[in-house]
The first five atom37 places (N, CA, C, CB, O) and aatype in JSON, in Angstrom:
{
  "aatype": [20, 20, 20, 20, 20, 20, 20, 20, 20, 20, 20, 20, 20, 20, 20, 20, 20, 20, 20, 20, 20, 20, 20, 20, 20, 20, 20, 20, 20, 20, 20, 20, 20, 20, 20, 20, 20, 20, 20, 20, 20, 20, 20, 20, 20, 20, 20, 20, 20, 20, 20, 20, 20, 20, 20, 20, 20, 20, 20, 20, 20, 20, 20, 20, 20, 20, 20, 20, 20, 20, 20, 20, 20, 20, 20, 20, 20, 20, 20, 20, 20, 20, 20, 20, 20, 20, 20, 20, 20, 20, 20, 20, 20, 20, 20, 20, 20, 20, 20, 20, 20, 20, 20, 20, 20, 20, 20, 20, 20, 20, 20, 20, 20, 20, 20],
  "atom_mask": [
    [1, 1, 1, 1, 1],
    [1, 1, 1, 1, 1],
    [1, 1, 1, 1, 1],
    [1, 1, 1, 1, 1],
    [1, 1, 1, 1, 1],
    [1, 1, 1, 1, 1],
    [1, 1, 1, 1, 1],
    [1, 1, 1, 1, 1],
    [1, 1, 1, 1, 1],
    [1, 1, 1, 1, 1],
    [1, 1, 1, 1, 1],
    [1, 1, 1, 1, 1],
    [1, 1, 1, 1, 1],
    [1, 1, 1, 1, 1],
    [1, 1, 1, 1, 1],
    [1, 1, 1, 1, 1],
    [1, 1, 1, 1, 1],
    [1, 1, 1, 1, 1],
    [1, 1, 1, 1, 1],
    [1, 1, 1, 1, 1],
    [1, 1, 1, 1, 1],
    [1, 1, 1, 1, 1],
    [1, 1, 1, 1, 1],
    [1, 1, 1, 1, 1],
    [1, 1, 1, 1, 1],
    [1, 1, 1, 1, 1],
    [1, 1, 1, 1, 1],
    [1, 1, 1, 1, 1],
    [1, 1, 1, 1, 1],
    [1, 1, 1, 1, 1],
    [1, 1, 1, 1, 1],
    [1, 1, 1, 1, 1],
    [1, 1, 1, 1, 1],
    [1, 1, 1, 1, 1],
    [1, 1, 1, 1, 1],
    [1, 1, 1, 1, 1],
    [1, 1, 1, 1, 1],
    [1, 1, 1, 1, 1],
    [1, 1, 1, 1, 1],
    [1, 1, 1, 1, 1],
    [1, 1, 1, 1, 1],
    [1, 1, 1, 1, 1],
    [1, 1, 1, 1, 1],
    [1, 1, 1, 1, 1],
    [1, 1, 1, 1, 1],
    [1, 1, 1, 1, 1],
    [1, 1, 1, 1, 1],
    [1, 1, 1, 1, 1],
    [1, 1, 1, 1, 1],
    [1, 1, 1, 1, 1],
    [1, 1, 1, 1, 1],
    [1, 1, 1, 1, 1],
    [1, 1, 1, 1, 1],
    [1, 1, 1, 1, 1],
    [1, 1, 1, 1, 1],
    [1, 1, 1, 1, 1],
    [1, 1, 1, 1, 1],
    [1, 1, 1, 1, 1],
    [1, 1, 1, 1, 1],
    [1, 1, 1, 1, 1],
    [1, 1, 1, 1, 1],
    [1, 1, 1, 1, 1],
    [1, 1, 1, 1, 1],
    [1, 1, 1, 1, 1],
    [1, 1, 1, 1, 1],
    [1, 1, 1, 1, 1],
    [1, 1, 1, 1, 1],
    [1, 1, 1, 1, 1],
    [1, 1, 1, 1, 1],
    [1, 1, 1, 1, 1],
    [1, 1, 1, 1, 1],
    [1, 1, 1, 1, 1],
    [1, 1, 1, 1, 1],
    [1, 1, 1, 1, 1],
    [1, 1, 1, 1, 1],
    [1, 1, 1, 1, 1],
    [1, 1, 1, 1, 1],
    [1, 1, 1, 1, 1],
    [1, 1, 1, 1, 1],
    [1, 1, 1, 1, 1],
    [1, 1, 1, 1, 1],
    [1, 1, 1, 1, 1],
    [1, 1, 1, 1, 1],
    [1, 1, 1, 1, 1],
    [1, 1, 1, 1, 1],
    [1, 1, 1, 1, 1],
    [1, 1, 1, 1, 1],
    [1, 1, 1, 1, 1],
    [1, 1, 1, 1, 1],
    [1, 1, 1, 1, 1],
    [1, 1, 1, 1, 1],
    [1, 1, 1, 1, 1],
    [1, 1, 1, 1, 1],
    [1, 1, 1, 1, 1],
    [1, 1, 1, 1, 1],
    [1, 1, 1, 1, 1],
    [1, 1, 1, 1, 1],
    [1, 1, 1, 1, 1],
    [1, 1, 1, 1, 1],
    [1, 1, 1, 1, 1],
    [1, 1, 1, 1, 1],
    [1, 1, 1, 1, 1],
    [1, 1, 1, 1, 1],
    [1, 1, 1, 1, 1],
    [1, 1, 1, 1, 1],
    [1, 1, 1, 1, 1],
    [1, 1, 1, 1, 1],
    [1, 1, 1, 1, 1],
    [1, 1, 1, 1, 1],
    [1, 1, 1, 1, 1],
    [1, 1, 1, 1, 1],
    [1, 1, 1, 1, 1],
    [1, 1, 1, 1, 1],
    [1, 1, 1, 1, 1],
    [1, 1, 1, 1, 1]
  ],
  "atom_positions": [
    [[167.31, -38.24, 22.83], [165.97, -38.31, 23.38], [166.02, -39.16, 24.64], [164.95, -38.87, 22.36], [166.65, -40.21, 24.71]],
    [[165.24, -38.56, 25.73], [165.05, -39.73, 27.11], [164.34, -40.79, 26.61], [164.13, -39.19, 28.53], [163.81, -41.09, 25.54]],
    [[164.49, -41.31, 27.77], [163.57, -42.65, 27.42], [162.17, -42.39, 27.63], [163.93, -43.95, 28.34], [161.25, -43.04, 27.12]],
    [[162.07, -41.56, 28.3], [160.7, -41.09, 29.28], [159.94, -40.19, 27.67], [161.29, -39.59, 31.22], [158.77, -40.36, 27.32]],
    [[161.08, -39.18, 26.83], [160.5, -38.88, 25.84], [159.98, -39.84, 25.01], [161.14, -38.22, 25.31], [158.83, -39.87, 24.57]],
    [[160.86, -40.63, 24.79], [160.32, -41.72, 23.84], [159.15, -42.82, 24.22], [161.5, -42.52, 23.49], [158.75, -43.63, 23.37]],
    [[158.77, -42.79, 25.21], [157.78, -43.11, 26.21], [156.6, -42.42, 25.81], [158.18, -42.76, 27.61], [155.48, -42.93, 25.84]],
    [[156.8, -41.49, 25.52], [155.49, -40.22, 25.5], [155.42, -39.98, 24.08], [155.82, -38.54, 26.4], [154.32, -39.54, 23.76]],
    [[156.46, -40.17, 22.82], [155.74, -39.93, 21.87], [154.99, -41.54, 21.66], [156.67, -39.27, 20.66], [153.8, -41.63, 21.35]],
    [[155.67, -42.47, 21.83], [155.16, -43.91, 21.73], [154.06, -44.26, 22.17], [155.85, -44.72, 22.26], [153.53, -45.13, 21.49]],
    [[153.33, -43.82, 23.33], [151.98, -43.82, 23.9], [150.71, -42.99, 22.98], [152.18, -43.11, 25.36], [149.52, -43.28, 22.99]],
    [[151.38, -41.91, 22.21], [150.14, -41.78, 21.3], [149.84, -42.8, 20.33], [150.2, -40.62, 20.56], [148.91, -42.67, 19.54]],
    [[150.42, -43.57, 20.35], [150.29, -44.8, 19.19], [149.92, -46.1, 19.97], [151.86, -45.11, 18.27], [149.84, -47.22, 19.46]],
    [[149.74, -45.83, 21.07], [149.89, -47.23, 22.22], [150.45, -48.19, 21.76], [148.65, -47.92, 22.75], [149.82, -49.15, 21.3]],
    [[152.05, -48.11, 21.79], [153.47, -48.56, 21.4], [154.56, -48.72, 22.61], [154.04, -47.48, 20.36], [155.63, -49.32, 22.65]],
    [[153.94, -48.04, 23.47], [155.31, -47.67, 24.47], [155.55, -48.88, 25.36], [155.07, -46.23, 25.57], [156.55, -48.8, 26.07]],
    [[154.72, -50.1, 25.46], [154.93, -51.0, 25.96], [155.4, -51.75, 25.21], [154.19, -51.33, 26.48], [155.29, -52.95, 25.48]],
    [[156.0, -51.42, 24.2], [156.86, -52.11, 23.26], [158.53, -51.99, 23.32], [156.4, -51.61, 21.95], [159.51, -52.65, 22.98]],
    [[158.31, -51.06, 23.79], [159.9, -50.16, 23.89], [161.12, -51.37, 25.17], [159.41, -47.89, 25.01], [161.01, -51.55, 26.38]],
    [[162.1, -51.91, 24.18], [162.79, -52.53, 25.2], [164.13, -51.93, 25.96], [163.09, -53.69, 24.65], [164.92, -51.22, 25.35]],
    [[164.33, -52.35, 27.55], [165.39, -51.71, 28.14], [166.12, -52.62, 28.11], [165.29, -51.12, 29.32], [165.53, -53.69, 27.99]],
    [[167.62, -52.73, 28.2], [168.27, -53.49, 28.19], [169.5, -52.85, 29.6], [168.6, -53.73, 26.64], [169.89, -51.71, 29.83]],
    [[169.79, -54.11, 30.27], [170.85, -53.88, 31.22], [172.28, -53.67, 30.53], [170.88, -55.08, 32.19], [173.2, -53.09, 31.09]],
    [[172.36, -54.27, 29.08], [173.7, -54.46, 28.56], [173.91, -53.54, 27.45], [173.94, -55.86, 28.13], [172.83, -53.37, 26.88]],
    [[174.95, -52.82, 26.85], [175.01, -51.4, 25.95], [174.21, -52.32, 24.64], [177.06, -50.56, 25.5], [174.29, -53.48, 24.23]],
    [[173.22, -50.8, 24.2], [173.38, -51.3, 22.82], [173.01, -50.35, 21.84], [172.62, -52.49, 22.59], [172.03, -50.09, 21.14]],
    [[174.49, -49.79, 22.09], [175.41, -48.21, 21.3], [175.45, -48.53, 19.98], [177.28, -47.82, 21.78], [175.07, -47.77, 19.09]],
    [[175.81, -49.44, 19.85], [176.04, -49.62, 18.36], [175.4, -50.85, 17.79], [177.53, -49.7, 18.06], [175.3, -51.82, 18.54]],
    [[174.92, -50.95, 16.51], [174.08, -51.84, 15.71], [174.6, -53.5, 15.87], [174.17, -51.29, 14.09], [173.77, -54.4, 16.0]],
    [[175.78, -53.71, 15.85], [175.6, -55.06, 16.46], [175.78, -55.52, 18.07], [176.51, -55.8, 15.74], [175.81, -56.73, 18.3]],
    [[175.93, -54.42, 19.4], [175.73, -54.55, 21.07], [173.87, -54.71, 20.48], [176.43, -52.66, 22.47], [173.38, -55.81, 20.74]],
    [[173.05, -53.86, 19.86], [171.49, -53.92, 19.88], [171.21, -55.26, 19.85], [170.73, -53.21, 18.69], [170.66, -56.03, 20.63]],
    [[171.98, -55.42, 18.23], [171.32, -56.49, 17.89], [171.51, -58.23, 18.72], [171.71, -56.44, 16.47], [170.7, -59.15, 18.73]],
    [[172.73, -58.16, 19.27], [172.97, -59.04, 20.27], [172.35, -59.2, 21.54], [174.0, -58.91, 20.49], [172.31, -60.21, 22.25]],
    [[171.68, -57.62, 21.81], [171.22, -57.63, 23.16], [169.65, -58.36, 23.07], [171.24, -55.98, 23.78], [169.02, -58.89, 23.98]],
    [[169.24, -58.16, 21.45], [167.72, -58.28, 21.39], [167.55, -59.59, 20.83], [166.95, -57.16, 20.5], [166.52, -60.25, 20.85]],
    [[168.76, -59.94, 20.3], [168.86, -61.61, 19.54], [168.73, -61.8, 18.13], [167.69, -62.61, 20.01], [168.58, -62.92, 17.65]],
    [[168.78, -60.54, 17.29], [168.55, -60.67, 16.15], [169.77, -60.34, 15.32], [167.47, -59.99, 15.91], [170.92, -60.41, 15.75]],
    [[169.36, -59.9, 13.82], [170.71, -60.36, 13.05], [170.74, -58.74, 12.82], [170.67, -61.66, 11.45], [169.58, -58.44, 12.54]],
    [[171.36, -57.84, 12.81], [171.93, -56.38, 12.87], [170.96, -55.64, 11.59], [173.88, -56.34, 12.52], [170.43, -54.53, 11.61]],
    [[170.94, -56.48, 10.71], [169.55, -55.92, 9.84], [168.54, -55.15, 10.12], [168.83, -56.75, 9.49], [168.07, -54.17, 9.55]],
    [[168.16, -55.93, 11.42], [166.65, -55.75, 11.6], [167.16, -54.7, 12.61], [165.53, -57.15, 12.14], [166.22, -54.25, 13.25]],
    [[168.18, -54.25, 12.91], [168.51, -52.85, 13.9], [168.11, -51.62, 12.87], [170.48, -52.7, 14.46], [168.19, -51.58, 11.64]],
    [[167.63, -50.56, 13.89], [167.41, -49.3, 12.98], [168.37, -48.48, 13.08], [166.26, -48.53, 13.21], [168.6, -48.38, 14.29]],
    [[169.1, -47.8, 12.45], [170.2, -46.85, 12.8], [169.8, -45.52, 12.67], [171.38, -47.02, 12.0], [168.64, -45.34, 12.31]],
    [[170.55, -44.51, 12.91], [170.43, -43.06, 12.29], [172.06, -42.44, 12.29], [169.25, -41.98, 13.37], [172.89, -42.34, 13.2]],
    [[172.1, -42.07, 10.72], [173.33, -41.61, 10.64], [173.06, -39.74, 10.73], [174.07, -42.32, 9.14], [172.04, -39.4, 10.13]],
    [[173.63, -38.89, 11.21], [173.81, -37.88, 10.86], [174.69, -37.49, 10.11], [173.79, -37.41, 11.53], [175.88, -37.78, 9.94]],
    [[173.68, -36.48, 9.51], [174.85, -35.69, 8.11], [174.97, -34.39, 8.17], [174.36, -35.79, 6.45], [174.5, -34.16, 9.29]],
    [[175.27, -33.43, 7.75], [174.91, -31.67, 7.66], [175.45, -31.57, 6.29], [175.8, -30.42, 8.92], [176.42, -32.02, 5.68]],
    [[174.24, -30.63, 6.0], [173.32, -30.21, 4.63], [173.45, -28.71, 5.13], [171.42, -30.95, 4.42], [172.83, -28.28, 6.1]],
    [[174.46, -27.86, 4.21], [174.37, -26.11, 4.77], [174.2, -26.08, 6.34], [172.82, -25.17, 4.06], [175.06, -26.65, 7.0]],
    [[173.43, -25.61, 6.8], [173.39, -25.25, 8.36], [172.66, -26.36, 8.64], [172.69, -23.79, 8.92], [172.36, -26.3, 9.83]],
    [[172.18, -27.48, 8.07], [171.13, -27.99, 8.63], [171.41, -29.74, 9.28], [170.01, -27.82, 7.43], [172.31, -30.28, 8.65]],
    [[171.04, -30.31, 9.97], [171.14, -31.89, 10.21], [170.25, -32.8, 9.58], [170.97, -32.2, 11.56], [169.03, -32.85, 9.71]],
    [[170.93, -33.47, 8.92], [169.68, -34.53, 7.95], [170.76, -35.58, 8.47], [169.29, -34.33, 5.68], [171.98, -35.74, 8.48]],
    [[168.92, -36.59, 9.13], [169.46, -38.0, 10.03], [168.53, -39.05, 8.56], [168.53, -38.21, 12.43], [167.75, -38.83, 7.63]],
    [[169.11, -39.95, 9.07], [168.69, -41.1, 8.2], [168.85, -41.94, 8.71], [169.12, -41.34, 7.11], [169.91, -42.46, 9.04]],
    [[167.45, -42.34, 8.95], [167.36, -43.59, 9.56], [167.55, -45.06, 8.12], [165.62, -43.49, 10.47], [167.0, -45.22, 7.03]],
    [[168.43, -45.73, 8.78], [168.21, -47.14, 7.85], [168.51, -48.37, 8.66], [169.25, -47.21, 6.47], [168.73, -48.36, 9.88]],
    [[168.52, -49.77, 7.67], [168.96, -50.57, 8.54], [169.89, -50.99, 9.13], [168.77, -51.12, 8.4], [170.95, -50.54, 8.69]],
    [[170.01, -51.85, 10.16], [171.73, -51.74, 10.33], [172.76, -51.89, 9.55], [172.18, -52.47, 11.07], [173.46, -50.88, 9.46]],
    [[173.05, -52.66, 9.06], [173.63, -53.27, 7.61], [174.06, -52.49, 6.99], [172.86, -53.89, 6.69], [175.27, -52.3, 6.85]],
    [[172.89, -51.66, 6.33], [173.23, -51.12, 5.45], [173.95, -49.74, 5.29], [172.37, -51.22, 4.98], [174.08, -49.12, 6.34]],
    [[174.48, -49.11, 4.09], [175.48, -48.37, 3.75], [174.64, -46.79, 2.89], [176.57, -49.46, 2.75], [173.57, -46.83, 2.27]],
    [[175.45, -45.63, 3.08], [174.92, -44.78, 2.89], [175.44, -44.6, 1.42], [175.04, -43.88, 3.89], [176.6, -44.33, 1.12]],
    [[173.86, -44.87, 0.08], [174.86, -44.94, -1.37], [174.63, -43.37, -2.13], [174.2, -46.47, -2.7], [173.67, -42.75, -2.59]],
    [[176.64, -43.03, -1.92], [176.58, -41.64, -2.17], [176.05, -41.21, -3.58], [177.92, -41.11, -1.96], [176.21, -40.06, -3.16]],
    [[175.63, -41.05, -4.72], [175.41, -41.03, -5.75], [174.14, -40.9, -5.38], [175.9, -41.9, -6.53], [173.95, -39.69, -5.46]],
    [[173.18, -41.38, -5.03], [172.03, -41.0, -4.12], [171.75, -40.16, -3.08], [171.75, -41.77, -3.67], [170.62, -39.67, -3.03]],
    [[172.61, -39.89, -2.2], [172.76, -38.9, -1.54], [173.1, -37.36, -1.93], [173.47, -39.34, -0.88], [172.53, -36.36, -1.5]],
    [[174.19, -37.42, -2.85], [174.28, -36.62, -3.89], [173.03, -35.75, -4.95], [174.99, -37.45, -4.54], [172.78, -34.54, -5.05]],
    [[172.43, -36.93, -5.63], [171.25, -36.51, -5.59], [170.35, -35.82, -5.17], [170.99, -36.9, -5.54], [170.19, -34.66, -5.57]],
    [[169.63, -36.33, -4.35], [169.04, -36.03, -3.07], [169.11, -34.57, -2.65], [169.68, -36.85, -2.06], [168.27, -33.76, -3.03]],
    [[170.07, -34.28, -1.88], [170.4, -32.74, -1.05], [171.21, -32.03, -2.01], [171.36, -32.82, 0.52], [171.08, -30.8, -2.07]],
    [[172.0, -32.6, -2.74], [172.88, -31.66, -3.86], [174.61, -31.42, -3.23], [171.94, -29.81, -4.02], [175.52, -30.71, -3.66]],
    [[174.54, -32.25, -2.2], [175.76, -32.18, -2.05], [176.72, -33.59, -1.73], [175.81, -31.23, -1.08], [176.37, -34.69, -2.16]],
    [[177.88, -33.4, -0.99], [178.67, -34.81, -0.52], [177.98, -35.17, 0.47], [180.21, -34.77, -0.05], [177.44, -34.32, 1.18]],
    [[177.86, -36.34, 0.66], [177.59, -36.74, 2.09], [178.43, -36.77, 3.34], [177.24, -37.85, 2.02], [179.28, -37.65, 3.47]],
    [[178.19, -35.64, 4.47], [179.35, -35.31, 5.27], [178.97, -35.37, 6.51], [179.94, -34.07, 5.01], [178.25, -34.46, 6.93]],
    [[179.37, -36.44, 7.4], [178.29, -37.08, 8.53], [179.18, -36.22, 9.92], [178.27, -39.38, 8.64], [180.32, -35.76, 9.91]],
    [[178.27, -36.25, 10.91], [178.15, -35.25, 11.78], [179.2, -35.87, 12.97], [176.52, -34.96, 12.21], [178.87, -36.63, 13.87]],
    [[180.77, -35.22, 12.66], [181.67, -35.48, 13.8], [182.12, -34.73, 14.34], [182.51, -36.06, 13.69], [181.49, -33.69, 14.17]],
    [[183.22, -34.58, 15.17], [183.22, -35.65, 16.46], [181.85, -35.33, 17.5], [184.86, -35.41, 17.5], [181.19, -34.3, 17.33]],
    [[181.54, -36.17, 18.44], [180.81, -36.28, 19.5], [180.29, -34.97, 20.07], [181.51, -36.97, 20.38], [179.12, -34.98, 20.45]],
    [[181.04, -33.73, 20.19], [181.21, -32.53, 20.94], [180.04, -31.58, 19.78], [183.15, -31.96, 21.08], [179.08, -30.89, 20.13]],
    [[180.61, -31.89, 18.08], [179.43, -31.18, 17.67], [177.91, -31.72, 17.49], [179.78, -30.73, 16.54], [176.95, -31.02, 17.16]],
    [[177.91, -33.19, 17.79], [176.64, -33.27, 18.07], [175.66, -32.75, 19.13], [176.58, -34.22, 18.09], [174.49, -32.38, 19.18]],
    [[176.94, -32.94, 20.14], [176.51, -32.51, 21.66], [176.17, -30.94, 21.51], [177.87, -32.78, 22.9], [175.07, -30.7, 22.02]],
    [[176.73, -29.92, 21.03], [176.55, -28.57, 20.36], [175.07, -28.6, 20.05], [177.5, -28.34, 18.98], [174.38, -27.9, 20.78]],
    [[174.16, -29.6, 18.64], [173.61, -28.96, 17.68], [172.46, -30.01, 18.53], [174.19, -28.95, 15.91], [171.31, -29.65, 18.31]],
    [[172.56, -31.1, 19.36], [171.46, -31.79, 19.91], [171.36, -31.57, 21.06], [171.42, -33.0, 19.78], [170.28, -31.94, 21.5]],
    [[172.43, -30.83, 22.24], [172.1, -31.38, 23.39], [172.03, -32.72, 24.3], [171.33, -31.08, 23.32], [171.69, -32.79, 25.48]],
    [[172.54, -34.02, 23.24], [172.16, -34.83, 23.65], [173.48, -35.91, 24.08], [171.16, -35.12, 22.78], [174.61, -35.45, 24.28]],
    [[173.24, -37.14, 24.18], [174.63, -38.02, 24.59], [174.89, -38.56, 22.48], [174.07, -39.99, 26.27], [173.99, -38.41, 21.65]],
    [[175.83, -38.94, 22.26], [176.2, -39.38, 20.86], [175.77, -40.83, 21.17], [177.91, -39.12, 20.33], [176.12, -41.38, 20.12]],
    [[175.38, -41.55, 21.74], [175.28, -43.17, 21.44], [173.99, -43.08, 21.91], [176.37, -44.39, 22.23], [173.59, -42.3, 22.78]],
    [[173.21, -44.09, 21.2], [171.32, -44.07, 22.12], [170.39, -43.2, 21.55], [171.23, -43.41, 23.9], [169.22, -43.12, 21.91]],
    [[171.03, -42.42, 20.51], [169.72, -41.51, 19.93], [168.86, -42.21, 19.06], [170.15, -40.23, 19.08], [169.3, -42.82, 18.08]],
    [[167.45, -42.16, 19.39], [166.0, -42.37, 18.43], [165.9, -40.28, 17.96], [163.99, -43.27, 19.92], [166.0, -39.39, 18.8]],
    [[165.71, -40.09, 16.61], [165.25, -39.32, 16.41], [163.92, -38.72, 16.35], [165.67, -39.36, 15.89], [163.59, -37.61, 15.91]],
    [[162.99, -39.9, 17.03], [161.69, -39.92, 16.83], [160.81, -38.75, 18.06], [161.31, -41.59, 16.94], [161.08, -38.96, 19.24]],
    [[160.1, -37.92, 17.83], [159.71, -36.92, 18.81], [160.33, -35.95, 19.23], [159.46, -37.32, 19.72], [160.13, -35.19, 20.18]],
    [[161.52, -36.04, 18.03], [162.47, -34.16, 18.48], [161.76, -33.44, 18.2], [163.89, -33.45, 17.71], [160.87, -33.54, 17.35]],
    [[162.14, -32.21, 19.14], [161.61, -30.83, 18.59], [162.16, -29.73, 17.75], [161.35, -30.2, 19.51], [161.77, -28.6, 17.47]],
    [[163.16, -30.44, 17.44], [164.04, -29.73, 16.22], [163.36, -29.62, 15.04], [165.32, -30.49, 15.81], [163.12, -30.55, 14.27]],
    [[163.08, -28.56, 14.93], [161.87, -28.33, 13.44], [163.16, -28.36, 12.02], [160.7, -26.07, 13.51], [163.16, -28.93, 10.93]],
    [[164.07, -27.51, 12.66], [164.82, -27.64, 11.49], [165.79, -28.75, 10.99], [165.43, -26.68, 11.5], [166.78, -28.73, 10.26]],
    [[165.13, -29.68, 11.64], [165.97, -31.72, 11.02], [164.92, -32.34, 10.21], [166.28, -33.3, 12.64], [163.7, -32.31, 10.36]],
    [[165.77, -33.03, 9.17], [164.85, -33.63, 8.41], [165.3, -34.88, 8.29], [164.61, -33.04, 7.22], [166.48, -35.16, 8.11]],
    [[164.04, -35.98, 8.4], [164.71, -37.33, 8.53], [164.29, -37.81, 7.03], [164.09, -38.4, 9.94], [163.22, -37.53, 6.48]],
    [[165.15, -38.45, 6.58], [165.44, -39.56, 5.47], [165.1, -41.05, 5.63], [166.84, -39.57, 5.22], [166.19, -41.49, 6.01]],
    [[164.32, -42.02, 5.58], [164.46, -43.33, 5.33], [165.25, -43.87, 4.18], [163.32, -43.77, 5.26], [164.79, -43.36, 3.16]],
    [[166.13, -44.59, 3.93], [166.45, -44.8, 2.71], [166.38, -46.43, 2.82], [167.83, -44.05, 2.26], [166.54, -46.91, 3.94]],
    [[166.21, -47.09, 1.96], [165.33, -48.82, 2.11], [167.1, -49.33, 1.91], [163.62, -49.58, 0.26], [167.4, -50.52, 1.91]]
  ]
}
């Protein structure tokens, strides 16, 4: 997602002046959490997985770990997260580091919170 997207779903909530830029990477859950000063917890992640043809993201916290036996559950299968870089770039269009899943237009993704 641009930033400019995430800009525009965030303004229906008058949120988007919330949204921080940072000059320094923050690709991965602890560059965020260093860039913003906090402890990697409080980072949100999204892992991708594929479920049959489909992408199921899950957002959680940074920290934390995807518990398969639950996942299992869940969709009915292994948990089998979405690699290398090229097939994301394939099924999103997008860059692999920096994705918010929030305001895609991908009807056929389904997001997960898991606490």
């Amino acid at each position: 997602m641009s930033i400019e997207r995430a800009r525009q779903y965030f303004s229906r909530f008058q949120m988007e002046n919330r949204m921080m830029e940072f000059d320094t990477s923050s690709a991965t859950v602890e560059l965020a959490a260093k860039a913003v000063g906090c402890e990697p917890a409080r980072i949100a992640k999204t892992l991708s997985f594929k479920v049959d043809d489909r992408a199921v993201l899950i957002v959680t916290a940074g920290d934390a770990k995807i518990d398969n036996p639950k996942y299992k559950a869940q969709f009915h299968v292994k948990a089998k997260m979405l690699t290398p870089p090229r097939r994301w770039r394939i099924w999103w269009d997008m860059r692999w580091e920096g994705f918010a899943p929030l305001g895609s237009r991908r009807m056929w993704m389904c997001i997960w919170m898991f606490p």
